[in-house]
N, C-alpha and C positions, 0 to 999 in steps of 0.2 A: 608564371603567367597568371592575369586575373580574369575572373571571369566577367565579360563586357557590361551584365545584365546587376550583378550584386557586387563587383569590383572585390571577392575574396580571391585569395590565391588558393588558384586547383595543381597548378605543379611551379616544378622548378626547375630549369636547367644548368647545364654543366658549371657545377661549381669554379670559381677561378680564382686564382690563388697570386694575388700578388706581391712582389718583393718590393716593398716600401723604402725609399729613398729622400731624405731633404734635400730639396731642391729649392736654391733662393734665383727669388729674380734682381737686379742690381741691376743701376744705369748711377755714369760718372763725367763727367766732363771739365774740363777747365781750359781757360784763355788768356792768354796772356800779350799786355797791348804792350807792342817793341816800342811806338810811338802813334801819331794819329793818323797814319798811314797803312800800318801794318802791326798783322796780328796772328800768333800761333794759338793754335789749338789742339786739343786731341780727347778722344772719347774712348770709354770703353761698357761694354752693355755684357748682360745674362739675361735670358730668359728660358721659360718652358712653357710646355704645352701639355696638360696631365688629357685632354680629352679625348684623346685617340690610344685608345686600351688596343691591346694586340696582344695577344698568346705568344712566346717564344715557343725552340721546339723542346724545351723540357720538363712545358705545361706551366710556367707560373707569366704574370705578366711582364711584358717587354717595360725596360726603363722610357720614362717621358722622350717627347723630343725636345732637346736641350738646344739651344743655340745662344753664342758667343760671339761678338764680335769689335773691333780695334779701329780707330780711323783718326787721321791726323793730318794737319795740312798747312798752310798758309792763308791767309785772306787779306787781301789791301781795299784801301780807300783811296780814288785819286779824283783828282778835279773837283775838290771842296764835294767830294760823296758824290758827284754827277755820275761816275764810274765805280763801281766796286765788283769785287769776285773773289773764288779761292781756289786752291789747288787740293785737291784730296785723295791721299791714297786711304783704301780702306780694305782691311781684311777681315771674313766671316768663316765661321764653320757652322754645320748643323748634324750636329747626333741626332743617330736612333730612329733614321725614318726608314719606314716599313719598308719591307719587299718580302713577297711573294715565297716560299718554304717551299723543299721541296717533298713535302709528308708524301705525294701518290709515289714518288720510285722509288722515296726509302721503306716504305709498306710492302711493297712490290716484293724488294729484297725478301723481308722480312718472310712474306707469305711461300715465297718459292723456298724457303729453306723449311717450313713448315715451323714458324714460328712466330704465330700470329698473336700470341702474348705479347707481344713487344715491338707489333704496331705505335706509333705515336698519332696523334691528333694533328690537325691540320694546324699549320702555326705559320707564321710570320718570321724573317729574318731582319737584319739591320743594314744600313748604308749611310756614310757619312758624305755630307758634301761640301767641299770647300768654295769659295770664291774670292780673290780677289781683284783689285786693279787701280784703275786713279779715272778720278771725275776733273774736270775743268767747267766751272762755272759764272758767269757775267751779267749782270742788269746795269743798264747803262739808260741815263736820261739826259740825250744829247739837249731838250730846252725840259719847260717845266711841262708842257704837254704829250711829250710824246716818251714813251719807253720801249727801251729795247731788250729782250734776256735770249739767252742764247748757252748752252751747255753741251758736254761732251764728256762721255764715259767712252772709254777700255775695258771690259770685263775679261778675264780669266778665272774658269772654272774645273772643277777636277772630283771625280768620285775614291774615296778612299773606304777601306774598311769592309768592303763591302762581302756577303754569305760567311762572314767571322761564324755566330754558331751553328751554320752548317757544317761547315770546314772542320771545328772541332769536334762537332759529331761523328761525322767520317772515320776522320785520326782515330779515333775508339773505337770503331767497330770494324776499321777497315782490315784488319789482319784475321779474326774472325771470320769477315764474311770471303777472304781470298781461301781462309781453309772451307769452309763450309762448300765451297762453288767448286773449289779444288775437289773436295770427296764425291760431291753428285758427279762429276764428268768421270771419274775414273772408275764407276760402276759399272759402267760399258750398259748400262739399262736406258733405252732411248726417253722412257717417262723423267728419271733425273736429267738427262742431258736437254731436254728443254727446259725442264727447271731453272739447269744452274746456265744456258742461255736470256731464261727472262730474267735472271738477277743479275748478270753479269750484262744485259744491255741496260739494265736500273740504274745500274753504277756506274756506267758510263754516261747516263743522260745526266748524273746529280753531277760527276765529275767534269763534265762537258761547260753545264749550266756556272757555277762557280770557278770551274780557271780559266772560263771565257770575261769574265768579270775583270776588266783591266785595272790596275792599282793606279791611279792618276789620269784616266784617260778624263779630257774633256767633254762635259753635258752637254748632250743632245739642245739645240736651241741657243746655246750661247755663242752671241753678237761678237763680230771683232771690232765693232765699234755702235755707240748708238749717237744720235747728235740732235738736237731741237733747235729751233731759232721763231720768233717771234715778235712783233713787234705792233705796238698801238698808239694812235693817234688820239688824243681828244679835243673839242672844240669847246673855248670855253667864252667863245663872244663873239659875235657878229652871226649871220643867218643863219649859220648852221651851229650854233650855240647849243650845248644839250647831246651832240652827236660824237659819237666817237665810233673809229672803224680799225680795223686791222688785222693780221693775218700770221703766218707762219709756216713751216715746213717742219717735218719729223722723217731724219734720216735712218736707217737702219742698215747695217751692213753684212756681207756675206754671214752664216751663220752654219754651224754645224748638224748635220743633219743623218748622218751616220760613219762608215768606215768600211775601206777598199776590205774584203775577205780575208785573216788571217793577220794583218798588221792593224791593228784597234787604236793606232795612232796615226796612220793612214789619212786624214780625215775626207770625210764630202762635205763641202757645202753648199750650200743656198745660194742664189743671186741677193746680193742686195737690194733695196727699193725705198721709193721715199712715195711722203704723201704731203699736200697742199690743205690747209684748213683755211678760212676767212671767218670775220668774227664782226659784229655791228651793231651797233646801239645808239639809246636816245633814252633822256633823263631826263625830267624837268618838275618845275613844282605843280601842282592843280590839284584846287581845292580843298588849302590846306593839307594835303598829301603827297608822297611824289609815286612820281608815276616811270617805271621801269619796264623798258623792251627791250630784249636781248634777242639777236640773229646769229645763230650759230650753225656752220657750215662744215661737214667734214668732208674727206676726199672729195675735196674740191674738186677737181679734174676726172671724176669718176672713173677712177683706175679699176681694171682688172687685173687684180695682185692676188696669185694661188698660188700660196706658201708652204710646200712642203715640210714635213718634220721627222719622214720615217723614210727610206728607202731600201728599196728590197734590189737582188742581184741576180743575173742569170750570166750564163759564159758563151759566146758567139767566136767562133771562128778565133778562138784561146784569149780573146778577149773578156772583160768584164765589164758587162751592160749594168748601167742602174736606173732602175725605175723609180720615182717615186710612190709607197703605198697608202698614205694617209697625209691629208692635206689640213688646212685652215684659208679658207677662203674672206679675202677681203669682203667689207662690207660697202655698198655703194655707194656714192655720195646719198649723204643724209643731213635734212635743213631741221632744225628744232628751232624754233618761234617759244620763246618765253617772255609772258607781259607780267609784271605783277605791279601792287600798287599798298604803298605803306602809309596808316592814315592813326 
């Protein structure tokens, strides 16, 4: 820390120690024309992200978050290029993003056995996430004024990897901590038998939190389909010369939003919902200048769209009620007027 007033350093804190790794970034692509029609392609990318430091739980720093990903497709030309589009499946992964450790119940442990040496620090664990799926996408110019685009994804999503070195922490010390909880109960002394009760509910919250952790379950939020369409007009002579207008729609489809009690593939989802945009303008020369105003309209039809993303559960009559706990509320229609002017 320095000090505000002469910017020396008066202390320092917790030193952190991390395990260095090269990590490149890479991006690749190639294309190949079948004829003037049609064309294959395919990609593949690396990246990292060094800027989100994180403690693991064995005190040195967590690896970058790494992400990789694969995409390949077709794409055509038809009607002398009036129509073109392609077909793309793509696949992604992302290592090494953070989550939550669980340092308060393994301390807990620790402390009830009276072995507070060997506390750990609060630290961070890892989660990998995969996605993939296939986009379909089209621009089309049925004359020389008017355009039309329009796309549609499929996403499939999936958590894997996930409390890895929690888990292996466990495995180490779980036979230990069964003896240790084993000998405070069999003392018949009620002060150990609460003891090896808080360590033994410690253990069950770390072991709870981690094989609740489903290996492939699908991400909270991911769409069974998303779709856009779009389309604009320009005027390029006679009175309305300078003007162009048009408009579109953004579909989005039922979406996951959590999972029935005990089956983590179970899923719940969202309703689906769509929104209306409108879009308008006028161009023209003046002044040696031109002169540019843009009308932009979103949720047109001023929907009220409240999008849950968490739902919570209670049991009625041996049923299971779900409520939603935490929302994202739509926002209302909204007009943004931009004029500018290039001279």
């Amino acid at each position: 820390m320095r000090d505000p007033v002469t910017n020396e350093i008066v202390s320092a804190g917790e030193r952190v120690t991390v395990d260095r790794k090269n990590v490149n970034s890479f991006n690749g692509s190639a294309v190949y024309h079948l004829n003037q029609q049609f064309s294959v392609f395919a990609g593949y990318s690396e990246s990292f992200d060094a800027g989100n430091v994180a403690i693991g739980i064995d005190g040195f720093g967590l690896p970058s978050l790494e992400s990789k990903g694969i995409e390949a497709g077709v794409r055509v030309f038809l009607l002398n290029n009036r129509l073109s589009g392609a077909i793309t499946y793509y696949s992604n992964e992302e290592q090494n993003n953070r989550i939550g450790g669980e340092a308060g119940n393994i301390n807990r442990i620790w402390t009830s056995l009276e072995l507070d040496e060997r506390q750990i620090a609060n630290y961070q664990d890892r989660v990998s996430f995969k996605g993939t799926g296939w986009e379909l996408d089209f621009t089309a110019n049925p004359t020389q004024n008017w355009r039309l685009l329009f796309n549609i994804a499929f996403p499939d999503t999936k958590q894997t990897d996930g409390f890895a070195d929690t888990r292996a922490y466990v495995a180490e010390n779980i036979a230990f901590w069964e003896q240790q909880i084993a000998a405070l109960e069999a003392t018949g002394d009620p002060s150990d038998a609460s003891r090896a009760d808080v360590a033994r509910n410690s253990l069950s919250a770390v072991n709870s939190r981690t094989g609740g952790f489903a290996e492939g379950r699908r991400i909270n939020e991911t769409f069974k389909y998303t779709a856009n369409i779009f389309s604009r007009y320009f005027f390029t002579d006679g009175a309305l010369q300078g003007f162009s207008i048009g408009g579109g729609a953004n579909f989005r489809g039922d979406y996951v939003v959590g999972n029935r009690p005990g089956d983590p593939f179970d899923y719940v989802y969202a309703s689906s919902y769509s929104l209306l945009t409108l879009v308008a303008g006028y161009e023209r020369e003046l002044r040696g200048g031109k002169l540019n105003i843009q009308v932009n309209v979103t949720n047109l039809l001023d929907k009220e769209i409240v999008r849950p993303f968490n739902y919570g559960s209670y049991v009625a009559n041996g049923q299971s009620i779900f409520v939603p706990n935490n929302f994202n509320i739509q926002d209302p229609r909204r007009v943004l007027v931009t004029v500018s002017y290039q001279f």
